[in-house]
KEKOLDREN-307362 format. One record per residue (C-alpha): residue in one letter; x, y, z. Coordinates in steps of 0.2 Angstrom, whole numbers. Layout:
<pts>
- a / X / Y / Z
...
</pts>
This chain:
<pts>
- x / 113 / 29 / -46
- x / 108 / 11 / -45
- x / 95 / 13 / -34
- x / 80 / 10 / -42
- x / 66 / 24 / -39
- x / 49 / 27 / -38
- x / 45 / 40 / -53
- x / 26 / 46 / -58
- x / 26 / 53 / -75
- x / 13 / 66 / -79
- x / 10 / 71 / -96
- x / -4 / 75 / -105
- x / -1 / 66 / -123
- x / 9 / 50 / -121
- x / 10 / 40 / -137
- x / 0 / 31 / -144
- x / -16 / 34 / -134
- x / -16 / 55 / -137
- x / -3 / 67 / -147
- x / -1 / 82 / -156
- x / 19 / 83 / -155
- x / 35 / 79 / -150
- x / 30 / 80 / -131
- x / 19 / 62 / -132
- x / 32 / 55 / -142
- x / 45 / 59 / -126
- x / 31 / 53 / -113
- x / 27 / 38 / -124
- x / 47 / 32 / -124
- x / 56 / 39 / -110
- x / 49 / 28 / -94
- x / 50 / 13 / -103
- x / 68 / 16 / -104
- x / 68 / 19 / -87
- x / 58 / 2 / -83
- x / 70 / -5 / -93
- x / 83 / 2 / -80
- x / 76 / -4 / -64
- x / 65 / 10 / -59
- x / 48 / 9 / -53
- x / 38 / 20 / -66
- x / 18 / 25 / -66
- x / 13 / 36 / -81
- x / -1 / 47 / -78
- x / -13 / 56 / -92
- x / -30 / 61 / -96
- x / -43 / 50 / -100
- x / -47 / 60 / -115
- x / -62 / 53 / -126
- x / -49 / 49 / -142
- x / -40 / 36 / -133
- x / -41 / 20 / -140
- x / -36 / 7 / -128
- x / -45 / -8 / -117
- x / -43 / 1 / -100
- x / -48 / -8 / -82
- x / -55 / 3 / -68
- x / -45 / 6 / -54
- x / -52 / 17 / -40
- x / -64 / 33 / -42
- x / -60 / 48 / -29
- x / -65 / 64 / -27
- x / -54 / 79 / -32
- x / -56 / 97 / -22
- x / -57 / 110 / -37
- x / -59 / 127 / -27
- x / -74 / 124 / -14
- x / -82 / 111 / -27
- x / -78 / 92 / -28
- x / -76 / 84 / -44
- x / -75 / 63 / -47
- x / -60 / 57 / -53
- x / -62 / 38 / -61
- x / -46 / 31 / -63
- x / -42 / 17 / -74
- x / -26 / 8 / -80
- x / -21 / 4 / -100
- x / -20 / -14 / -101
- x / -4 / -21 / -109
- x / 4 / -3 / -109
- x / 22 / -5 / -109
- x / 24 / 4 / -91
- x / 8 / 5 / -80
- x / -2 / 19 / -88
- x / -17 / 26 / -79
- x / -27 / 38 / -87
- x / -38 / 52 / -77
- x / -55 / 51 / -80
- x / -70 / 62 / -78
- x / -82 / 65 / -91
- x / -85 / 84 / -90
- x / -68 / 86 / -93
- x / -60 / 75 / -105
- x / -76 / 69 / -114
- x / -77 / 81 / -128
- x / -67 / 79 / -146
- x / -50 / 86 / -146
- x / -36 / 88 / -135
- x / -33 / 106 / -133
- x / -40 / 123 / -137
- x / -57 / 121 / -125
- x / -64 / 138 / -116
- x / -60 / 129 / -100
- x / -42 / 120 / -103
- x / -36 / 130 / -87
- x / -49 / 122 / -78
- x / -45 / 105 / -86
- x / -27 / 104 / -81
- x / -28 / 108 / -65
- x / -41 / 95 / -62
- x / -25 / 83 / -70
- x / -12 / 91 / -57
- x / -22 / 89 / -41
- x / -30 / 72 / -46
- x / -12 / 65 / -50
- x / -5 / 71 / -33
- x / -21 / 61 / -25
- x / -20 / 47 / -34
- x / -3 / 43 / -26
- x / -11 / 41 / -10
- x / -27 / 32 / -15
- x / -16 / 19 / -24
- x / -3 / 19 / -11
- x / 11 / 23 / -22
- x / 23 / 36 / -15
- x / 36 / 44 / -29
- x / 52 / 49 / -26
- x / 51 / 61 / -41
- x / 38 / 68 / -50
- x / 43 / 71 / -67
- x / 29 / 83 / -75
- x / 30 / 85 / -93
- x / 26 / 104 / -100
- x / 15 / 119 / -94
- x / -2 / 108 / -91
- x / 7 / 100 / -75
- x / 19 / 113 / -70
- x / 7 / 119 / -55
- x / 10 / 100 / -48
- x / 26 / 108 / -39
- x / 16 / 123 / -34
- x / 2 / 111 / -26
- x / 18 / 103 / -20
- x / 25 / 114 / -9
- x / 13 / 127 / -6
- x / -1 / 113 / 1
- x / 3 / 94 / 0
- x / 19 / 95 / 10
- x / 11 / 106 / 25
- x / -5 / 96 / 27
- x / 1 / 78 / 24
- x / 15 / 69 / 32
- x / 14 / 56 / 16
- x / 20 / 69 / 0
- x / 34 / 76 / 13
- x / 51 / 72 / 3
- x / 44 / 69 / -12
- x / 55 / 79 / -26
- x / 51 / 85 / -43
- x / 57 / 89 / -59
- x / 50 / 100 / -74
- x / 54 / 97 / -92
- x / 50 / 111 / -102
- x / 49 / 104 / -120
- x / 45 / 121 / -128
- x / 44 / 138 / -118
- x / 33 / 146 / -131
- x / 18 / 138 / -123
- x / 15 / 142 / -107
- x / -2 / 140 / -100
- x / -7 / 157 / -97
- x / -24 / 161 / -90
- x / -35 / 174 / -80
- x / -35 / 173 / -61
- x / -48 / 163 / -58
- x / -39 / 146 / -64
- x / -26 / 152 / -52
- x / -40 / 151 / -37
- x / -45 / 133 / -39
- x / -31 / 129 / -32
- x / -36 / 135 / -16
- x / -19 / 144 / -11
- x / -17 / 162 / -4
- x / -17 / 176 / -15
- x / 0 / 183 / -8
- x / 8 / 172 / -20
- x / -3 / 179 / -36
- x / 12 / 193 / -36
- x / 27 / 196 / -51
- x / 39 / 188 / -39
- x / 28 / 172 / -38
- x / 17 / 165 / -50
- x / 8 / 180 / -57
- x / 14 / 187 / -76
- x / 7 / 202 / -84
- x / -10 / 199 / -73
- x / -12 / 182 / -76
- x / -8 / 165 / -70
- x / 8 / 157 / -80
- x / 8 / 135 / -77
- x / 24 / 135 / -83
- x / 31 / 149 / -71
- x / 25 / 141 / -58
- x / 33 / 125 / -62
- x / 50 / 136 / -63
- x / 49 / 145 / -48
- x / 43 / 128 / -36
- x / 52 / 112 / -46
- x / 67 / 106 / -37
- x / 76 / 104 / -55
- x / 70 / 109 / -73
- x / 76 / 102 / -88
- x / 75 / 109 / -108
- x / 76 / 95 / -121
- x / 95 / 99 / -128
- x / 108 / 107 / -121
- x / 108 / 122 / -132
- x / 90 / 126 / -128
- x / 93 / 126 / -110
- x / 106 / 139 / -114
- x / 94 / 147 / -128
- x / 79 / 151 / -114
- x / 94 / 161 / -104
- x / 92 / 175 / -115
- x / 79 / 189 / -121
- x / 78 / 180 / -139
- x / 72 / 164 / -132
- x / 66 / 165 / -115
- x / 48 / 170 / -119
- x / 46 / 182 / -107
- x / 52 / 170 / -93
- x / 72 / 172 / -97
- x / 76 / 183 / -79
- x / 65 / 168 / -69
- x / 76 / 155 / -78
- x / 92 / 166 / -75
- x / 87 / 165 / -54
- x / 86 / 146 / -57
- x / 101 / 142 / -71
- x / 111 / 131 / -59
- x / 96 / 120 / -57
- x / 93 / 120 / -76
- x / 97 / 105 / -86
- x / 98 / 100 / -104
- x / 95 / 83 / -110
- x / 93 / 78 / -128
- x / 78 / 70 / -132
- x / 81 / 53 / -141
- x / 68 / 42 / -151
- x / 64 / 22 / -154
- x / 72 / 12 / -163
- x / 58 / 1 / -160
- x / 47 / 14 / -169
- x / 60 / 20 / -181
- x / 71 / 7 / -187
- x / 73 / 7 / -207
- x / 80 / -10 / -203
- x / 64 / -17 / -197
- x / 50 / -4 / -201
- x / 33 / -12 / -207
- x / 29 / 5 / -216
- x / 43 / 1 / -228
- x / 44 / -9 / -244
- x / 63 / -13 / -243
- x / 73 / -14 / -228
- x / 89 / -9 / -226
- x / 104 / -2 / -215
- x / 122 / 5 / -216
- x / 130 / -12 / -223
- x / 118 / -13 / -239
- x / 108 / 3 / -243
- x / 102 / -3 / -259
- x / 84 / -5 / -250
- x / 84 / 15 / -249
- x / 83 / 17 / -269
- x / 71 / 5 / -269
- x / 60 / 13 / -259
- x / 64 / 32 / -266
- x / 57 / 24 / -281
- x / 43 / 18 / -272
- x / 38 / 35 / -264
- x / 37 / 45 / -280
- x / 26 / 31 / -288
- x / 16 / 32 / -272
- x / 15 / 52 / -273
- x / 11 / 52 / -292
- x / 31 / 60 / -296
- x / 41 / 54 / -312
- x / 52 / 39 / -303
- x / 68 / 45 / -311
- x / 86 / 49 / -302
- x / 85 / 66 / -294
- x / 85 / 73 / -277
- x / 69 / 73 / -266
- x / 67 / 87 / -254
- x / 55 / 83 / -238
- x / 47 / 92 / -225
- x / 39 / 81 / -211
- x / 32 / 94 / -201
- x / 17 / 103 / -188
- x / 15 / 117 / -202
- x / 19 / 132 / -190
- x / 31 / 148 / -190
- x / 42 / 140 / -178
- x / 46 / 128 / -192
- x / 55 / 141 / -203
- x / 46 / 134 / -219
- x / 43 / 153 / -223
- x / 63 / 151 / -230
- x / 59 / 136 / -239
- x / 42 / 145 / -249
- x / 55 / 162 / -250
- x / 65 / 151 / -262
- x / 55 / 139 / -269
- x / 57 / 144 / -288
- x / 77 / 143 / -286
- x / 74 / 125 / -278
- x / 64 / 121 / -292
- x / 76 / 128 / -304
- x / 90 / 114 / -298
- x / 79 / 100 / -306
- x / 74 / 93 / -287
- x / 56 / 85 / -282
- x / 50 / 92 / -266
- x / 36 / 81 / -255
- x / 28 / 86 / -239
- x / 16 / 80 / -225
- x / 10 / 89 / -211
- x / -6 / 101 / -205
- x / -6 / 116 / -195
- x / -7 / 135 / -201
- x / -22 / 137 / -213
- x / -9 / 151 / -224
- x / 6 / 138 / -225
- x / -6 / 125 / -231
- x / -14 / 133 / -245
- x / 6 / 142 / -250
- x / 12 / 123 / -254
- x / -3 / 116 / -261
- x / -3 / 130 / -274
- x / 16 / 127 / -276
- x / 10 / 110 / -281
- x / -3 / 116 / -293
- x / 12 / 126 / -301
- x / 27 / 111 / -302
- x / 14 / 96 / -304
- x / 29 / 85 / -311
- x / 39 / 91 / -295
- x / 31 / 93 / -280
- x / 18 / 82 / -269
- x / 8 / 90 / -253
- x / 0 / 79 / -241
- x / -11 / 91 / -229
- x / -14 / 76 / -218
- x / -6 / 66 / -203
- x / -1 / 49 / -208
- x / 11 / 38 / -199
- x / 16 / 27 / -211
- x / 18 / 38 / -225
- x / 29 / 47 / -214
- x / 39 / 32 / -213
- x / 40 / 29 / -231
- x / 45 / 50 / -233
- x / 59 / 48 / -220
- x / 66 / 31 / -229
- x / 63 / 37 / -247
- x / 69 / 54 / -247
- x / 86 / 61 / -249
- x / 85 / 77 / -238
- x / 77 / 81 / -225
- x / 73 / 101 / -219
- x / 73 / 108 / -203
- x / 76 / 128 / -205
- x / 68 / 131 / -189
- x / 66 / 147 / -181
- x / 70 / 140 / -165
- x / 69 / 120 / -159
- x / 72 / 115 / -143
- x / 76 / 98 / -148
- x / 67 / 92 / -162
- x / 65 / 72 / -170
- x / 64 / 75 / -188
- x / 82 / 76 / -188
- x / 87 / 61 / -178
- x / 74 / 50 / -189
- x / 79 / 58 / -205
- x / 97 / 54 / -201
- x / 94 / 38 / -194
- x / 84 / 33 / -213
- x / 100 / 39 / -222
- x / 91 / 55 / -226
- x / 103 / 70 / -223
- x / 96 / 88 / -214
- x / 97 / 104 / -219
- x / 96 / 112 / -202
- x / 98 / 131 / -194
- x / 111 / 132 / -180
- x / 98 / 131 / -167
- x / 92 / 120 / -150
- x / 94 / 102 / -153
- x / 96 / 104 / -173
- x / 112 / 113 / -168
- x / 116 / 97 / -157
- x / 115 / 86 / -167
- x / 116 / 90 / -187
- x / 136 / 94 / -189
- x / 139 / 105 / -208
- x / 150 / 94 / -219
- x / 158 / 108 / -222
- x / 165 / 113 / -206
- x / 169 / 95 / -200
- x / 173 / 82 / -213
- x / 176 / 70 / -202
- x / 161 / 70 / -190
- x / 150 / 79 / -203
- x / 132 / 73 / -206
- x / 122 / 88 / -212
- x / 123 / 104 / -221
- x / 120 / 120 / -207
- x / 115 / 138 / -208
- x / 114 / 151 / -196
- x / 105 / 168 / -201
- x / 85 / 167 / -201
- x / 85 / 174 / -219
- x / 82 / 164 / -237
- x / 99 / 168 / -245
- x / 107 / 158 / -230
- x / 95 / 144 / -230
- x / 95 / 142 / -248
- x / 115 / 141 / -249
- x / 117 / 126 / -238
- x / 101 / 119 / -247
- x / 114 / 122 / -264
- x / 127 / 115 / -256
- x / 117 / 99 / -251
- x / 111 / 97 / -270
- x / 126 / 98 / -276
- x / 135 / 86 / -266
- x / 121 / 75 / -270
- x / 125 / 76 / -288
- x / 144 / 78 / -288
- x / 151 / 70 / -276
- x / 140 / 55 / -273
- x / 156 / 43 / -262
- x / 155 / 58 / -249
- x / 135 / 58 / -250
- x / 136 / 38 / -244
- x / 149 / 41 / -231
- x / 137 / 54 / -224
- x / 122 / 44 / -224
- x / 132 / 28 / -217
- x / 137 / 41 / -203
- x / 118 / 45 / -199
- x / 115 / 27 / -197
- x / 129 / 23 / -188
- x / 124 / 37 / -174
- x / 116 / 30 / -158
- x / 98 / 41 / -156
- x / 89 / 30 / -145
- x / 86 / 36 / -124
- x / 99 / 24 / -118
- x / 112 / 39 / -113
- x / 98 / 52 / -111
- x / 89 / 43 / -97
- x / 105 / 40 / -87
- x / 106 / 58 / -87
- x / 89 / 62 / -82
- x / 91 / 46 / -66
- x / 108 / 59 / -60
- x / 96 / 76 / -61
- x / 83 / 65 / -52
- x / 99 / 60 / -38
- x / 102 / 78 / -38
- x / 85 / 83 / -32
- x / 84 / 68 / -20
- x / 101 / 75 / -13
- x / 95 / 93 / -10
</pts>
């Protein structure tokens, strides 16, 4: 456990040069914790045209893509906290937008053979390599299948894949599968072919030599027919190298302690800088500033997310005298739904279609409660921010949320949330009651929770010791 390894870190969003979720958050966090630790860490993403960052070149090399040979610029962030190269080449990654291109198969292919090269040309030679999602789960394929039989250098290197969320798993026609340049006799069910088509992420589960979910629950979750997206009898043949590790977040980034975003400061010894800012916000949003609950939602607006529950019972919420605020883009129907919610309760509702970091900030540190009613989460952050602001969740019993929001109810003593378990409105809206009303009645017990939420340690420090004994494990195999 103390010897300090060699890890490349493949991603493709690390925060804060390219995201649209949780998973650049991870990527952006996780390995300087592990710096931090003594490890010898390179992060690897694509050089997509959105990144904003002084970068110096590095090395260029070419990239085998099928028969064809494509030029891989490699550059390096300067002043990234961990040494951060990005993968350039501009038919790729020079177009607006992350994902959703005609050719994103092609795309991160071209980011899993040009990070198993890049190793070589810079002479760095990992111990692990921990790929990050579906985009890089043919890494382990290339791996095994090619790497390891034609070059003594990548013999003994091991992997790891972290699957952040299963629904998303890279399907695509054959074809993608051939620019890999392997046999066909492992385009079969019983290897990386599903329902005709290539899966990433299977391939990642059939070849890593250790996967990992992003809460312990999950990981148990994907076992099963409800959760495991079509993929639950692969994991089933691979549970005893499955893992799950809670995610954590930065107290550098999410501290209401020290937060430039907010107006007042504050922490569990003094919360009077949390009514400040509450008063703050519903100036900000236009909302009367007077002494009621506010209800926020923090959120990619998706079905995952449950927030057909909080639409379901909107009128009832309204009923209980409670301002309702809510940030986030994503699903054209869910927008429109809330900002006609706010046309209907001007005086209690504000809609933010929009991403914006520091208002975020401000929501999380002037709110109240937080809602997390998720269909299913594998791990989820609003929750640990919320309750690291003082702001308490409502969350279903599911993934991380069921890791790590505890119903007040059940436990008095460890309690820091109000839970739920059935997917239907009666059962969300009951522990959204019983939240409202502990807000309003019993105000000593309301303090004590939020002191708790404060009080609990979120940050990587205990999650990255457990990934540095999965990486051991895989070292020891």
């Amino acid at each position: 456990m103390n010897k300090s390894l060699s890890i490349l870190f493949v991603s493709a969003e690390v925060t804060p040069y390219a995201k649209t979720g949780g998973l650049a958050d991870v990527a952006g966090s996780l390995p300087k914790v592990l710096q931090d630790m003594g490890m010898d860490i390179r992060v690897v993403l694509p050089g997509y045209k959105e990144i904003d960052a002084t970068q110096e070149y590095i090395a260029d090399f070419s990239v085998k893509v099928n028969s064809r040979q494509e030029t891989c610029i490699l550059k390096e962030i300067i002043d990234a906290d961990t040494v951060t190269y990005t993968i350039n080449n501009h038919h790729y990654y020079n177009r607006d937008g992350i994902y959703m291109h005609h050719d994103d198969g092609e795309r991160f292919i071209f980011l899993c053979k040009a990070s198993l090269d890049l190793c070589k040309v810079i002479g760095f030679k990992p111990d692990i390599i921990h790929m990050n999602d579906w985009h890089v789960g043919p890494i382990a394929l290339l791996l095994k299948e090619k790497y390891h039989k034609a070059d003594p250098f990548y013999r003994n290197i091991k992997t790891l894949l972290t699957i952040h969320n299963l629904e998303y798993q890279g399907h695509f026609e054959k074809d993608v599968y051939d620019l890999l340049g392997l046999p066909d006799e492992l385009f079969v069910p019983e290897g990386v072919e599903f329902y005709g088509k290539f899966n990433f992420v299977k391939a990642g589960i059939l070849y890593a030599d250790k996967i990992n979910t992003v809460s312990k629950t999950y990981s148990e979750e994907i076992l099963t027919y409800e959760f495991g997206e079509g993929l639950e009898g692969v994991l089933q043949n691979r549970k005893n190298d499955l893992y799950g590790i809670l995610n954590g977040i930065s107290y550098k980034d999410f501290n209401p302690a020290d937060d430039p975003f907010v107006h007042y400061a504050y922490d569990e010894n003094d919360l009077s800088g949390k009514a400040r800012n509450k008063k703050d916000l519903q100036s900000e949003l236009g909302l009367p500033v007077k002494n009621v609950p506010i209800i926020s939602v923090i959120h990619r607006l998706a079905s995952q997310k449950g927030l057909n529950l909080v639409i379901d019972t909107f009128e009832e919420t309204m009923d209980m005298g409670a301002q309702f605020v809510l940030l986030g883009v994503g699903d054209p129907y869910l927008e429109e739904t809330f900002l006609e919610l706010m046309k209907k309760y001007p005086e209690q509702v504000s809609v933010r279609i929009e991403f914006n970091e520091a208002l975020a900030h401000r929501i999380y540190s002037g709110s109240d409660i937080f809602l997390m009613p998720s269909n299913f989460e594998p791990c989820g952050l609003g929750q640990m921010i919320s309750l690291h602001y003082g702001t308490i969740p409502i969350a279903r019993e599911t993934g991380g949320l069921k890791d790590t929001v505890i119903d007040i109810d059940k436990d008095e003593k460890l309690g820091n949330g109000f839970t739920f378990v059935e997917k239907t409105p009666q059962a969300f809206f009951d522990a959204l009651r019983r939240a409202v009303e502990t807000y309003k009645h019993n105000p000593d017990l309301w303090i004590e929770m939020m002191k708790r939420g404060l009080r609990t340690d979120f940050t990587w420090k205990n999650s990255a010791k457990k990934y540095l004994e999965v990486y051991n494990e895989a070292l020891a195999r």
